[in-house]
Every structure is written in structure tokens, then in C-alpha cells.
MIDOSE-1310 file (N, C-alpha, C; in nm, 2 decimals, decimal comma, always signed):
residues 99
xxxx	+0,08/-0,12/+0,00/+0,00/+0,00/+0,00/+0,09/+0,12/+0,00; +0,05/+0,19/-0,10/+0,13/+0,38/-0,11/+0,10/+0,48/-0,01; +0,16/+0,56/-0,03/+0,10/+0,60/+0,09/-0,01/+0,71/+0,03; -0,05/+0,70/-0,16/-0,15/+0,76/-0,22/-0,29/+0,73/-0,16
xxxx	-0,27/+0,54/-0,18/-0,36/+0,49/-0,17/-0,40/+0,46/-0,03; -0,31/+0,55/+0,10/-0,37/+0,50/+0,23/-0,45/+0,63/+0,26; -0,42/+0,72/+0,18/-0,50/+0,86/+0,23/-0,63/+0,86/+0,21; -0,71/+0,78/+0,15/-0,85/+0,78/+0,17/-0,92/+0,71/+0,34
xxxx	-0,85/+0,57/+0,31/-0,85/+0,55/+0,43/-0,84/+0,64/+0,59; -0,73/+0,73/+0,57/-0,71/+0,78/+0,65/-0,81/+0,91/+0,71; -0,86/+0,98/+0,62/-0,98/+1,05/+0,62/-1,07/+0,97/+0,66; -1,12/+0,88/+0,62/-1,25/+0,74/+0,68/-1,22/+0,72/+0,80
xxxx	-1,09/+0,72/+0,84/-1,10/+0,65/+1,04/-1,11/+0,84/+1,05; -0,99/+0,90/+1,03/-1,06/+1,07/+1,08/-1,22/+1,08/+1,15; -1,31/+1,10/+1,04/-1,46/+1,08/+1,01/-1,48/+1,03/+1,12; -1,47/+0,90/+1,12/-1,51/+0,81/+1,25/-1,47/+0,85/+1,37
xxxx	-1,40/+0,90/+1,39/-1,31/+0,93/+1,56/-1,41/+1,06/+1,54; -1,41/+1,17/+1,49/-1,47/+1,29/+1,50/-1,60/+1,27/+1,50; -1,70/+1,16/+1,48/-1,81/+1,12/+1,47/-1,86/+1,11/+1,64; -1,73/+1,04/+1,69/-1,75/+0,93/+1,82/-1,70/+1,04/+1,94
xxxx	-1,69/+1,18/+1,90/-1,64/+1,31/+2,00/-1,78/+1,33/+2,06; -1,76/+1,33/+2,20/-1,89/+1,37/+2,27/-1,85/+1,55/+2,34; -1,98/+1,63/+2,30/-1,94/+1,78/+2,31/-1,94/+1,75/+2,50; -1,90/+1,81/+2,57/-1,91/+1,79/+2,68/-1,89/+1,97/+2,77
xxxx	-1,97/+1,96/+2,85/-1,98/+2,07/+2,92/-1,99/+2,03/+3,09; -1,89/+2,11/+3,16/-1,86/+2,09/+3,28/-1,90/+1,93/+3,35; -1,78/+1,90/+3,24/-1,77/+1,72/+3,27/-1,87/+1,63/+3,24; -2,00/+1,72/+3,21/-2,07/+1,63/+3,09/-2,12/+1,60/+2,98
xxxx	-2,20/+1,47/+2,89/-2,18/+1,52/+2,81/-2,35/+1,64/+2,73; -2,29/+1,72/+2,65/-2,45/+1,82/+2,63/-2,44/+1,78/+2,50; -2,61/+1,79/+2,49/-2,64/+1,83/+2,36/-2,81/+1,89/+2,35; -2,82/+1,91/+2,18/-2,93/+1,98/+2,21/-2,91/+2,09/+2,12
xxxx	-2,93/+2,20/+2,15/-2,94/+2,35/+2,10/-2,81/+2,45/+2,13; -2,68/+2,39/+2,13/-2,56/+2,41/+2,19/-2,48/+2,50/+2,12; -2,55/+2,58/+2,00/-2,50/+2,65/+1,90/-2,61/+2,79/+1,96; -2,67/+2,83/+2,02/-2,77/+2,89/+2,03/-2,74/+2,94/+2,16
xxxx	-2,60/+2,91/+2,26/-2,55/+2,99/+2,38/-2,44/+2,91/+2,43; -2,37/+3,05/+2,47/-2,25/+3,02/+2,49/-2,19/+2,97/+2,60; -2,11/+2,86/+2,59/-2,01/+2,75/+2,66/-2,09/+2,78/+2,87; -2,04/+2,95/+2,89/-2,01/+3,01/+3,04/-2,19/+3,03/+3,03
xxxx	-2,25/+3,03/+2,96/-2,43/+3,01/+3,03/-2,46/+2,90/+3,09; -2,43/+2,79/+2,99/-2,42/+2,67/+3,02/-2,39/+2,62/+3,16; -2,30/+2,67/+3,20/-2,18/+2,62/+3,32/-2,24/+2,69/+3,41; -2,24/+2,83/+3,36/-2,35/+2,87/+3,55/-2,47/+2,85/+3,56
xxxx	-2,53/+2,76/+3,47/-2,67/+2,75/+3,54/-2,66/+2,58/+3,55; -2,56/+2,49/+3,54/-2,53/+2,41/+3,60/-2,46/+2,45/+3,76; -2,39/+2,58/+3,74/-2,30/+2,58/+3,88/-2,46/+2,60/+3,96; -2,55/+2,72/+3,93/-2,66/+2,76/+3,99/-2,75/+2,60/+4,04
xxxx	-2,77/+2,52/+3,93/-2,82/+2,36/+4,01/-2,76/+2,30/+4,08; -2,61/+2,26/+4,10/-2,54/+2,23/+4,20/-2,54/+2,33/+4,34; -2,57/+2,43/+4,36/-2,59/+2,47/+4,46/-2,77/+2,45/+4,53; -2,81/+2,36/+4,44/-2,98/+2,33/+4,53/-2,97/+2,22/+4,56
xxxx	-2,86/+2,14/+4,47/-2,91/+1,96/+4,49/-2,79/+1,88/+4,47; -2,79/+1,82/+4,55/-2,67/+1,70/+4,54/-2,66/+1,62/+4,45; -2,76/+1,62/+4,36/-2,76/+1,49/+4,26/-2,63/+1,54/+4,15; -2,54/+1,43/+4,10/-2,45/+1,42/+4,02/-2,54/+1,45/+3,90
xxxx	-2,47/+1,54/+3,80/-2,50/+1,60/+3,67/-2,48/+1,47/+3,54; -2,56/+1,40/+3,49/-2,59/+1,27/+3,41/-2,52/+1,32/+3,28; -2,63/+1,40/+3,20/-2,63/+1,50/+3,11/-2,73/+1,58/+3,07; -2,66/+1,68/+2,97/-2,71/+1,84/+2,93/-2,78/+1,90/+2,88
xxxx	-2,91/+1,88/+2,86/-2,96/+1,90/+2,72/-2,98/+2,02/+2,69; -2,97/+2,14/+2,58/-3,02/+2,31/+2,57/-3,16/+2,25/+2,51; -3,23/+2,35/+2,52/-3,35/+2,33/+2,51/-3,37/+2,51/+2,43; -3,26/+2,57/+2,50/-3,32/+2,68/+2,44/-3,20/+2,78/+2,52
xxxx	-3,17/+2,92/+2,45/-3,11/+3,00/+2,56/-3,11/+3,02/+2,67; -3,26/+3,03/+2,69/-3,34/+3,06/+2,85/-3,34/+2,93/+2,90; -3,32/+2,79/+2,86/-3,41/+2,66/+2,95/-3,29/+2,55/+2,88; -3,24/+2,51/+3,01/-3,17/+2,33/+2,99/-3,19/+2,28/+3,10
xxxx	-3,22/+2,17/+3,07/-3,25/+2,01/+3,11/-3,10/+1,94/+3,18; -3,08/+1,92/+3,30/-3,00/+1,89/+3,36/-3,09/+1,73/+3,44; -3,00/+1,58/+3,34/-3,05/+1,48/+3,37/-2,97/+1,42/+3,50; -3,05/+1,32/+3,55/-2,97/+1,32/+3,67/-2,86/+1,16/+3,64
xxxx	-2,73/+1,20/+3,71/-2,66/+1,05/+3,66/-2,69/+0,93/+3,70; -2,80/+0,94/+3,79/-2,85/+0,79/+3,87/-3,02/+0,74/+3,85; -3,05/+0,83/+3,73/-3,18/+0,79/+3,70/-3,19/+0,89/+3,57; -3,13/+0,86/+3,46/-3,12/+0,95/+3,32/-3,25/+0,96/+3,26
xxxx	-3,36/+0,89/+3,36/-3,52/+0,92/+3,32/-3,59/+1,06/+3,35; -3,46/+1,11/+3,48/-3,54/+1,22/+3,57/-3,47/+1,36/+3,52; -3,52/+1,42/+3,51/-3,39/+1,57/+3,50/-3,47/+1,70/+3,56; -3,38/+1,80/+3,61/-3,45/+1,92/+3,65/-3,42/+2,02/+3,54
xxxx	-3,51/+2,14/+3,54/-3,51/+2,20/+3,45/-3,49/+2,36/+3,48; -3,36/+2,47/+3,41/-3,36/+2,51/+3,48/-3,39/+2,64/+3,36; -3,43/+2,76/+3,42/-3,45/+2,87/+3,32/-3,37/+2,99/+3,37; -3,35/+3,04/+3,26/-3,34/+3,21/+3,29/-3,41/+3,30/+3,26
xxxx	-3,43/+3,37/+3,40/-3,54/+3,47/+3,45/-3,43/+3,60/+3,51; -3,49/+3,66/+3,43/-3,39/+3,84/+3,43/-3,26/+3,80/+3,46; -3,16/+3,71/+3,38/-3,05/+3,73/+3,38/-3,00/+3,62/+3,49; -3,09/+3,58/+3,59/-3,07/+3,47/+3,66/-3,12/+3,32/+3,64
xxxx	-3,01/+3,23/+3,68/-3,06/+3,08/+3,65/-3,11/+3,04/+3,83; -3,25/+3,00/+3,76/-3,41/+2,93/+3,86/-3,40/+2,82/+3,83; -3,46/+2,75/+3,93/-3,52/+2,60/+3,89/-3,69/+2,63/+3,91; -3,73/+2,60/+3,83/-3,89/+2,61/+3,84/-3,96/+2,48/+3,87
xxxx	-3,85/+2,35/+3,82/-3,87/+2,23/+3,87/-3,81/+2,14/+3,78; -3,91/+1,99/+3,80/-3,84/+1,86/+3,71/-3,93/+1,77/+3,70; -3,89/+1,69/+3,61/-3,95/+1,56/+3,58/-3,90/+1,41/+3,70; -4,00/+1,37/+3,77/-3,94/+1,25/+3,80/-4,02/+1,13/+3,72
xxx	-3,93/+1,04/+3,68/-4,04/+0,90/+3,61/-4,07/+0,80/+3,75; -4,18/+0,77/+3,79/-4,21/+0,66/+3,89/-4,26/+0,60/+3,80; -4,23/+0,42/+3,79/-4,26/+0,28/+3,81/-4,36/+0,23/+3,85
């Protein structure tokens, strides 16, 4: 093999590894609407939920500028939801799933 003919190859695993990158925000991973606000919104209205509740941060979802979905890491069924109201991050509440 040349090294003409390994360069397609090489772009193909590229692809694949860049496929398999998880975006991650303050150690988790987020997704969602994550083009629509920036990285430090993200992170203080996670810092703002960790100061209500002890539950470990699962993952991220944006939902919107104003509203993400913070799932919990011990039940990825439940998440709290938090918004911004005049410039500050609330929890207005969450979803629990019961069984």
C-alpha cells in the first residue's frame, strides 16, 4: 500500500473518531441546542443547580437560551429544568419518572 492509496483510508477513520467526540460541558456530556448559547451560560446554570441539589449531573440537554434540562446520573429518566429569568438561572422544577 502507497502512501496515495492509504489517504482515503485515513480520512475514513478521521470521520469516524470525529463522529465518536462527545461535546461535553462541565464534565458532561451536552447536547441539544448548543450553537444557540455560549459554553459560560451553560456552566452557571449548571454551577446555579449544583448549589440546590446534590444529585450528580448525568447529562445536558439546551432546550433553548433561556431553559436546559439537567438529567440526573442515577436515573437519566429524571432531569431538573432550569431557566433564565432576568439574567438569573431558577429551577422552576423537574420531571421524576415513577414505576
Amino acid at each position: 500500500m502507497t502512501a496515495a492509496s492509504a489517504l482515503p483510508l485515513v480520512g475514513i477513520v478521521a470521520l469516524a473518531l470525529a463522529a465518536c467526540s462527545t461535546f461535553r460541558v462541565a464534565g458532561a456530556p451536552t447536547f441539544g441546542r448548543v450553537n444557540d448559547i455560549p459554553v459560560s451560560d451553560i456552566e452557571a446554570a449548571v454551577a446555579a443547580y449544583q448549589k440546590l441539589h446534590y444529585r450528580t449531573v448525568g447529562t445536558i440537554q439546551v432546550i433553548s437560551r433561556d431553559e436546559i434540562r439537567i438529567y440526573w446520573k442515577e436515573a437519566l429518566s429524571n432531569y431538573d429544568t432550569m431557566k433564565r429569568v432576568h439574567g438569573r438561572w431558577v429551577h422552576p422544577g423537574g420531571v421524576v419518572v415513577v414505576e
